[in-house]
ROSEMI-421368 format. One line per 8 residues: number of its first residue (from 1); their letters; for each residue x, y, z of C-alpha. Coordinates in Angstrom, 2 decimals. Layout:
<sites>
NUM) a) X Y Z; ...
</sites>
This chain:
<sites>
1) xxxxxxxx) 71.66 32.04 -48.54; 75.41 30.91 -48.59; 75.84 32.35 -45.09; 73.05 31.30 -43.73; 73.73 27.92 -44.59; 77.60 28.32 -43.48; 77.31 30.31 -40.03; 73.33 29.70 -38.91
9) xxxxxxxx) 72.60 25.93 -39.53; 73.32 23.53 -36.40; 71.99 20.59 -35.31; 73.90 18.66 -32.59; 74.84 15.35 -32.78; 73.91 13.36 -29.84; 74.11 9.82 -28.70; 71.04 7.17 -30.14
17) xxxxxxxx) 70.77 6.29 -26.43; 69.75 9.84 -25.89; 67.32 10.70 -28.53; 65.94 8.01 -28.35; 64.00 9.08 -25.66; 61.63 11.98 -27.69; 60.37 13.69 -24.53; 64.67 14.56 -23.76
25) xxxxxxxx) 65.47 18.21 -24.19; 68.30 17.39 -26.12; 66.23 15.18 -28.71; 63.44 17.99 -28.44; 66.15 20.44 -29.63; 67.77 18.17 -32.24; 64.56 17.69 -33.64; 63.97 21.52 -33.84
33) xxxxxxxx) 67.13 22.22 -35.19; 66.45 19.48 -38.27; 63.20 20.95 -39.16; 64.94 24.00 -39.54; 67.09 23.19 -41.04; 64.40 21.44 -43.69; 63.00 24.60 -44.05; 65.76 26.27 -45.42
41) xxxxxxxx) 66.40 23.37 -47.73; 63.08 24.37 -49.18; 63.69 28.38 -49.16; 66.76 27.56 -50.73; 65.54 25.56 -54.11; 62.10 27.43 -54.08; 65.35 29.98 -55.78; 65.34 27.17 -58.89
49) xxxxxxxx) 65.50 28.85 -62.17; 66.55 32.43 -60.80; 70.17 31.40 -59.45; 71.99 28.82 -61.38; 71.19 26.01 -60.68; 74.63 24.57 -59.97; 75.10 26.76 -56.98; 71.32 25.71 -55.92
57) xxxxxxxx) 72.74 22.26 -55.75; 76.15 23.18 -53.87; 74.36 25.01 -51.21; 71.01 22.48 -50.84; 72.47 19.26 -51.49; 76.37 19.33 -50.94; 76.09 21.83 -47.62; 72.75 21.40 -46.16
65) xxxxxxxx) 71.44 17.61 -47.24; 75.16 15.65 -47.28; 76.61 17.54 -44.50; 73.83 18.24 -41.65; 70.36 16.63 -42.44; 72.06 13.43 -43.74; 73.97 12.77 -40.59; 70.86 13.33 -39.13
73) xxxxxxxx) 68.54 11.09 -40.93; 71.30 8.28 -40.60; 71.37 9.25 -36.48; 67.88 8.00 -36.82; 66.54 4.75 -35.95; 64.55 3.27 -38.91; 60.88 3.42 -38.35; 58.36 6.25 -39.43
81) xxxxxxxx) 60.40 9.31 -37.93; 63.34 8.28 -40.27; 60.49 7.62 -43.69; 59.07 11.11 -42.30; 62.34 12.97 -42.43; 63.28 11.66 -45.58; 60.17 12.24 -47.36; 60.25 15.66 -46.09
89) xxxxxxxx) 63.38 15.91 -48.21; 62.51 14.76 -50.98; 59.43 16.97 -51.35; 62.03 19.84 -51.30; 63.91 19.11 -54.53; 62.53 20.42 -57.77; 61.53 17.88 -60.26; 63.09 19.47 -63.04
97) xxxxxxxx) 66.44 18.60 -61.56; 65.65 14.98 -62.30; 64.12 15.07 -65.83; 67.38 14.62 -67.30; 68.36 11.44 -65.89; 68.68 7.82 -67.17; 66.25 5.45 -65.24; 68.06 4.07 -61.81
105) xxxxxxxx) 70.10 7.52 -62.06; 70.54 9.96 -59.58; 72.58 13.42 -59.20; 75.92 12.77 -57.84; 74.82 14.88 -54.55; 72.57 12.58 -53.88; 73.99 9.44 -54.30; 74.75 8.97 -50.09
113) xxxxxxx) 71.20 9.98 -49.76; 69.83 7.78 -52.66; 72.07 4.71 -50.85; 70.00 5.40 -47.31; 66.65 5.19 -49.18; 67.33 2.05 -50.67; 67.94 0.32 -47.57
</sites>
């Protein structure tokens, strides 16, 4: 999972002026590249309770959510491809990695994420 996260995730970072336009190739293939991306986000934590859960969080939330879907998501203009995406994410994390928590508390991965929901 580690190296797949490390060497096969990409998703370009292009212009707003650019992907803004969805039929673009290059927006077509960012898009595809999120999704993917996504995917293994949810192949990764469907691993929750058989590898600790610490590395779980490293490789979902530090690698894959804050450093390629999160750049992402904030790439996109508000509206209901930016709700979508982000709902999409959330739907990934397992619940029990919340039961814990005080009320208005997240996990410290989360906390760039949490900030982008609010607004």
């Amino acid at each position: 999972m580690k190296k797949s996260v490390e060497e096969d995730v990409f998703i370009p970072l292009y212009p707003k002026s650019t992907v803004e336009d969805k039929s673009s190739l290059r927006s077509k293939f960012q898009e595809r590249r999120f999704w993917s991306a996504v995917k293994l986000l949810s192949n990764v934590v469907l691993w929750d309770g058989i590898v600790q859960e610490h590395k779980l969080c490293d490789l979902g939330l530090s690698k894959l959510l804050n450093r390629y879907l999160l750049l992402n998501i904030l790439n996109t203009p508000l509206g209901p491809d930016n709700t979508e995406k982000c709902k999409k994410v959330v739907a990934c994390l397992p619940e029990r990695w919340f039961q814990d928590l005080k009320g208005g508390s997240t996990l410290p991965e989360l906390l760039n994420f949490s900030q982008h929901l609010l607004q």
